[in-house]
N, C-alpha and C positions, 0 to 999 in steps of 0.2 A: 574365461567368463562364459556361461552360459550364453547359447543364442539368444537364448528371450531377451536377455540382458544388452545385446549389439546395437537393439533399434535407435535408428538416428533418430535425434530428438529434434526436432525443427520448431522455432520460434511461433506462435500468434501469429496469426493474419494481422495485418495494419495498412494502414491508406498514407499516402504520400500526402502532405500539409503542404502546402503557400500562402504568401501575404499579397494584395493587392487592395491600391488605393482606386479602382476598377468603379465607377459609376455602379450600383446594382443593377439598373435599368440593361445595360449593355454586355452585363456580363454571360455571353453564351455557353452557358450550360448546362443539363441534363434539368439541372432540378437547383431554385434559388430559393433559401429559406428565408423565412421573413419574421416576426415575430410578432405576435398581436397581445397588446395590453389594455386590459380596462374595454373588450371589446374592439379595438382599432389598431389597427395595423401599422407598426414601424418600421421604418427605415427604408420608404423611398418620396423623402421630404420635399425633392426636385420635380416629381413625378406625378400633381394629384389626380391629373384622370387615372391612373391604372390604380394610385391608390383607392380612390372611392371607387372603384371595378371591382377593387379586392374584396372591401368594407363590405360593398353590398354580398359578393357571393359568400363571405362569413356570415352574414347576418342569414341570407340564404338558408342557410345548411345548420345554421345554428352554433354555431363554431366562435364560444366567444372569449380563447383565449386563458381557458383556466391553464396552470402551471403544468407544464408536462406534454399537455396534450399536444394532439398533430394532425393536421390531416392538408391530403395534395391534392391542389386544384389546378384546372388549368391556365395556363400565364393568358396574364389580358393583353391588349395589346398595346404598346411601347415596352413589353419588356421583351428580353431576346431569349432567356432560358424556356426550356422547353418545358415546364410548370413552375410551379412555384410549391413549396411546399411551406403550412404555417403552424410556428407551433408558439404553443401559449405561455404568457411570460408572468402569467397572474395579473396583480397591483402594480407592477414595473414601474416606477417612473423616479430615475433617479434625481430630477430638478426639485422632487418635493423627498428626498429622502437623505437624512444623514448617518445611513450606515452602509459604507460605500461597501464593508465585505458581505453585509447579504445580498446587495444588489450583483457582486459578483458571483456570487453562486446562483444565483437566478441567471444568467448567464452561459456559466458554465452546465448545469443543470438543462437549461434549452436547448444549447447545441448538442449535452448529448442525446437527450429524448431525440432530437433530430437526425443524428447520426444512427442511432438504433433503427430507426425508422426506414430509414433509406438503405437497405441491402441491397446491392443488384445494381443502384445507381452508377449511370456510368459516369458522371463527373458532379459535382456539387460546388455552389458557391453560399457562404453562409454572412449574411447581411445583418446581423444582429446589431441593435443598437450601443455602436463604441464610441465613447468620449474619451476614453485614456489610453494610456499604453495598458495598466492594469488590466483594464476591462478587456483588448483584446487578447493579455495572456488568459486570460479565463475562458474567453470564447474557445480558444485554441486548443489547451487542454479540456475542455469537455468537449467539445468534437472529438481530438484524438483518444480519448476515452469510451466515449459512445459507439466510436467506430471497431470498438474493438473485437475481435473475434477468435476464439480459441479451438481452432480444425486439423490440427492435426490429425487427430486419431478418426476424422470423419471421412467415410465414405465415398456420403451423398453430397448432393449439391442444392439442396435445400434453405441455405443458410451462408451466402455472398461476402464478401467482403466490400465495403460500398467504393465506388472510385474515389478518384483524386479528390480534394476540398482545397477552397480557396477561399482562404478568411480576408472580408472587405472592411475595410476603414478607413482611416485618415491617411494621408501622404505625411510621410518621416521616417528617420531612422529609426528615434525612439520605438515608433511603431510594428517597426519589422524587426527590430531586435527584440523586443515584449512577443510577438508571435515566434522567433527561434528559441526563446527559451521556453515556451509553453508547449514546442514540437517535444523538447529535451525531457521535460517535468512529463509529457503523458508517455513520451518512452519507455521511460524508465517504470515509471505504475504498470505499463503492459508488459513488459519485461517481468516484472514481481510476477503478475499473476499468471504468466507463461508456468513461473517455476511451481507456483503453489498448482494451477490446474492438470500440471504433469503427473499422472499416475506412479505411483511409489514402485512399482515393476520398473522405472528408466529411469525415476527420483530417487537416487540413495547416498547416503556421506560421498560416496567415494565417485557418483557422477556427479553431484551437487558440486564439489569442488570441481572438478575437470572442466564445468561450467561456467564456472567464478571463473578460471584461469583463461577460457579459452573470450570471455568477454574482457578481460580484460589485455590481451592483446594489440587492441586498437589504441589504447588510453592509458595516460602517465601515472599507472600504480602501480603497485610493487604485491604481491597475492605471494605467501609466503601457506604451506598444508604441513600440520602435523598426523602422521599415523598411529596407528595403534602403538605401534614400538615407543613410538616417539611421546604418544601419552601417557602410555603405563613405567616409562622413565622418569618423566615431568611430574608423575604423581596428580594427574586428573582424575580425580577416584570417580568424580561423579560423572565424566564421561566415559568411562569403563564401565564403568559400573551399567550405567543406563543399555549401553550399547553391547553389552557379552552376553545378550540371548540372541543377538542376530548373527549370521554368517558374514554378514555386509559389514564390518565394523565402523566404531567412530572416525573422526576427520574434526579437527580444530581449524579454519580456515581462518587467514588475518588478511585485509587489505587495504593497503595505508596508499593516501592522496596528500602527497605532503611538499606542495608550492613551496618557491623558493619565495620568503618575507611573509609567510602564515603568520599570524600574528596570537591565534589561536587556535585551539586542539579540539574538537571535538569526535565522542569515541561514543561508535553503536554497538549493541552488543543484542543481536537478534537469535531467537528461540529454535533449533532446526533439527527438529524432531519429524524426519522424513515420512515415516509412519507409527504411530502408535496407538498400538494394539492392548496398551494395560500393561502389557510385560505378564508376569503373575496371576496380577492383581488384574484379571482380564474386565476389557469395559464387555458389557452387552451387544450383540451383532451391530443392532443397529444405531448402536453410538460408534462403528467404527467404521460405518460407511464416509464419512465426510475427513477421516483422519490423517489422509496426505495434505491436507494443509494444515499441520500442525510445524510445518516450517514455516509457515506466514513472516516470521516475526525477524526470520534469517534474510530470507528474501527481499522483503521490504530496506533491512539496511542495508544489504549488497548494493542496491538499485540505489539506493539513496545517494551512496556513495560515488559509485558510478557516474551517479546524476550532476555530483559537487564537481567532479572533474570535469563532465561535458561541459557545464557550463564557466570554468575557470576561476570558480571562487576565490576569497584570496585567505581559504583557512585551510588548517590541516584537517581530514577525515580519516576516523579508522574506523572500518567493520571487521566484529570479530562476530563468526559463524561457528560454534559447536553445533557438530551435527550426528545427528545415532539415530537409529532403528530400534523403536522401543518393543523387540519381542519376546514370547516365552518359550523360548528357546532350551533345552536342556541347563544349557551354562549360562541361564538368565540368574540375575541376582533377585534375594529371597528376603520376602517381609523378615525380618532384625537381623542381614545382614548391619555390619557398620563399615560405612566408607571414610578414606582419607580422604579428600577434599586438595583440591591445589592451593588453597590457603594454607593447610594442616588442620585446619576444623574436622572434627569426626561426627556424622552424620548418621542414626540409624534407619535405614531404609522401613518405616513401617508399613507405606502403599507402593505399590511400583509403577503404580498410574500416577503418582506425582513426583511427575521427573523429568521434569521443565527445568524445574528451579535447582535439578541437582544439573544438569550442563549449563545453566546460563552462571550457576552459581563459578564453578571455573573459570569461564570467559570473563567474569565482572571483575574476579582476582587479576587476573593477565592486564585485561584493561585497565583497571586501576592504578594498578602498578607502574603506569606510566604519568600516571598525574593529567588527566587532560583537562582542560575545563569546562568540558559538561561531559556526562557521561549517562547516557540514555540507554535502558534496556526493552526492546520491544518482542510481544510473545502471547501465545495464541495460551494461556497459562491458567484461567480457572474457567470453568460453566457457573461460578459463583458471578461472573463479568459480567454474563446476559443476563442471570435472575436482575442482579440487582441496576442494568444500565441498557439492556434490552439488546437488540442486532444493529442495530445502528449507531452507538455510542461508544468510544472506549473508555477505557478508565485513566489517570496518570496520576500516581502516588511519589513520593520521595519529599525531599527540600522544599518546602513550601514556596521558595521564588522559583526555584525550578519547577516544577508542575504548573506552577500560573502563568509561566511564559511559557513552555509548554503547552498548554489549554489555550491564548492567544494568539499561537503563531498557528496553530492549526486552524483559528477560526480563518486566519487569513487566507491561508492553503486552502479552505474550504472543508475542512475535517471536522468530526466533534467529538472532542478528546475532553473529559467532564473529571476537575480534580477533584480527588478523596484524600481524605487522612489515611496515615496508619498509625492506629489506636495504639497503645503501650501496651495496654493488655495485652494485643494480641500475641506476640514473643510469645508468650509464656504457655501459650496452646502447644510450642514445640519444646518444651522440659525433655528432655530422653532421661532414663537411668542409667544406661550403655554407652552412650553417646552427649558431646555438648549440643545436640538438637537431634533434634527426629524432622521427617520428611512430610510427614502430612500433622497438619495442624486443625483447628476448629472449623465445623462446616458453618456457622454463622459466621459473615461475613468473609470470607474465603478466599476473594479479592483480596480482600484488607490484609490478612495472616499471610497469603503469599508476597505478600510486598513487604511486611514486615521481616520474614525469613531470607529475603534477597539482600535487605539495608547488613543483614549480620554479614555481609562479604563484599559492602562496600564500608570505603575509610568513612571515620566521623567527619572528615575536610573535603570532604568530595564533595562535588556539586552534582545530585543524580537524580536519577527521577526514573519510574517504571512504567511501559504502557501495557495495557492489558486492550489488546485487540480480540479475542475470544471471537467474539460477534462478529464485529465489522469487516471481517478479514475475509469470510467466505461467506457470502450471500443466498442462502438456499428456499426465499420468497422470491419474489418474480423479478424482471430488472425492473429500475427505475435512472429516469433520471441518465444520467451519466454509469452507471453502476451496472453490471452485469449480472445474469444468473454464475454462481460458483466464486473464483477468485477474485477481489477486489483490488488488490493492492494497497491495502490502508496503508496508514501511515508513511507509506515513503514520500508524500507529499507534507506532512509536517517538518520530516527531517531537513529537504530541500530547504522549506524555508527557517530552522532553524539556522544553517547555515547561514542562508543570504543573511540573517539580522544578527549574526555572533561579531562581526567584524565593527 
């Protein structure tokens, strides 16, 4: 292996989380976040002189609480942190609201503005207004979210990782079990965007797996790697095919989470296209500056799955990882090549920029083929996503009940996952003459014809559904929110709670 190729790849920055039923008033340290709604300040209900100390110095400064915002004042006194820091929660008030999941992303959403906010802080306690256990999973993962920072390859010291945080609420187990699994749920999302914001020089099939393998040492899964040898045996056309202009070859990576008394299966099957570059069919320079997160869709359900195990779910998870190097290579494959398929489907290669859908198409055969009962594909797969669903939205096509629970459980996770049909017509964009399909189909709606070309290699009795993260997966406008500049992590917080609601 090449030098360049040796550097040790080291995890995200991340901040140590706790739970405490802690007075805010008392809790000493560095910096106490508070949250202001409708102009006025929440969450120290015991406390009203420092709160009308607070009130006034917002009204002061002019500080009234819009969604996001933040700004740190000094602590008045009866409190013991050494400021206070407030950030705005908008319209908050969940005694006149009956949609308890946007009020928790207002939530989750403040603590991370909050968290972004505070670099450098040496300790943090975050006093958000919590009525449920829900609420303070939410608080918890958007902190550990917000807090997130991606330094490896940095230098300078410009850019902190914030101290410890201590999420305040109610005394209960409930309560501090609802905060251990929102430490596990933002993990796992910083872990994904660990892999996605890794430069494709350390990111390739064959350290992507060694990564999968070496996280999963702590945890009861089982990570089984197919090699090239092992592919071009098995008849993976399409990950041959995608992967034989790079030197790096493909890597079929499986990893099964499979409790004793699962009662059911569910199988991810993520897009992990380490870098692509076109193949051939080369993109323009500057569409391929952001192209190491074109594994987004791999990572997400690695993490996902990982995430099922930390938290001892009681169903089976499989993530299946195809992963290649999409380059043009000498021994890259050529517009009308035609490929076998691990179905036996034969495919003609017309673009070789669309070749997503020829490795996730293999994986969907493998995973299929075990009968699960959902079977989710997620994947960074058209620029037709954002035309028509923007950077913030993903798309989810397949089984009509499937998409809509899908699109539900993400609202809950805090996601916005927007279902689409896939039109009938669209098939027929992929007629080949050479082949029973061709690889690039119609550019109206593009979204849609890719989702339709993936249903050809799942069964008619399969319960599936496709997410098209394009957007949401790499963030290249400013952070917000809970949300980062670069990798996001989407959807591994849909899958999590796929999970929790399959049993």
């Amino acid at each position: 292996m090449p030098a360049d190729e040796e550097r040790e790849h080291m995890p995200g920055a991340s901040t140590p989380s706790s739970y405490s039923s802690t007075n805010p008033t008392k809790a000493g340290d560095a910096v106490l976040v508070l949250g202001v709604a409708d102009g006025k300040v929440r969450g120290l209900d015991s406390a009203k002189a420092a709160t009308t100390a607070l009130n006034d110095a917002a009204k002061a400064i002019e500080f009234t609480g819009k969604a996001g915002a933040t700004v740190r004042i000094p602590s008045p006194k009866g409190v013991a942190a050494g400021s206070v820091l407030l950030v705005g929660l908008g319209s908050f008030d969940p005694a006149k609201s009956d949609d308890d999941t946007a009020d928790r992303e207002t939530l989750r959403r403040a603590a991370g503005s909050a968290l972004r906010a505070l670099s450098g802080a040496s300790s943090i306690a975050l006093a958000l207004p919590v009525a449920s256990a829900e609420d303070v999973e939410a608080v918890t993962v958007g902190a550990g979210l917000g807090a997130y920072r991606f330094l490896t390859y940095r230098t300078g010291d410009d850019d902190t990782v914030p101290g410890p945080v201590t999420v305040l609420g109610p005394k209960g187990k409930a309560f501090s079990r609802a905060h251990a699994a929102g430490v596990v749920i933002a993990e796992a999302t910083n872990r994904a965007r660990d892999l996605v914001n890794t430069p494709p020089l350390d990111l390739y099939p064959e350290s992507f797996a060694q990564t999968v393998k070496d996280q999963a040492k702590s945890r009861k899964v089982k990570v089984s790697v197919l090699g090239e040898k092992e592919l071009a045996a098995g008849g993976y056309g399409g990950l041959i095919g995608v992967g034989q202009g790079s030197t790096r070859g493909p890597r079929l990576v499986k990893v099964e989470y499979s409790p004793k008394g699962a009662r059911r299966h569910l199988s991810f099957v993520g897009k992990g296209i380490t870098f692509d570059s076109g193949g051939l069919s080369l993109k323009p320079a500057a569409s391929m500056e952001d192209m190491k997160s074109d594994m987004a869709g791999a990572a997400a359900v690695v993490e996902a799955v990982f995430a099922i195990a930390d938290l001892g779910l009681p169903v089976k998870a499989t993530a299946w990882l195809p992963l290649a190097e999409n380059m043009p290579g000498s021994s890259a494959q050529r517009p009308s090549d035609v490929l076998t398929m691990r179905s036996g489907k034969t495919v003609e290669v017309t673009n070789t920029d669309a070749e997503g859908r020829l490795v996730l198409a293999d994986a969907l055969t493998d995973a299929d083929a075990e009968n699960p009962d959902l079977l989710i594909d997620v994947a960074t797969l058209t620029g037709a996503q954002i035309v028509a669903l923007g950077n913030r939205t993903s798309g989810v096509m397949g089984d009509e009940a499937v998409r809509e629970k899908v699109s539900e459980q993400a609202k809950i996770a805090g996601e916005d996952i927007w279902p689409m049909p896939i039109p009938e017509e669209m098939l027929a964009g992929f007629d080949s003459t050479a082949a029973d399909l061709k690889n690039s189909g119609p550019r109206p709606g593009g979204m849609l014809a890719a989702a339709a070309f993936l249903r050809e290699f799942v069964g008619d009795d399969t319960a599936w559904a496709h997410i098209d993260i394009a957007g949401p997966s790499f963030n290249t406008g400013s952070a917000f929110g809970y949300t980062p500049v670069a990798a996001t992590g989407a959807a591994v917080r849909t899958l999590v709670q796929l999970a929790r609601s399959a049993d």
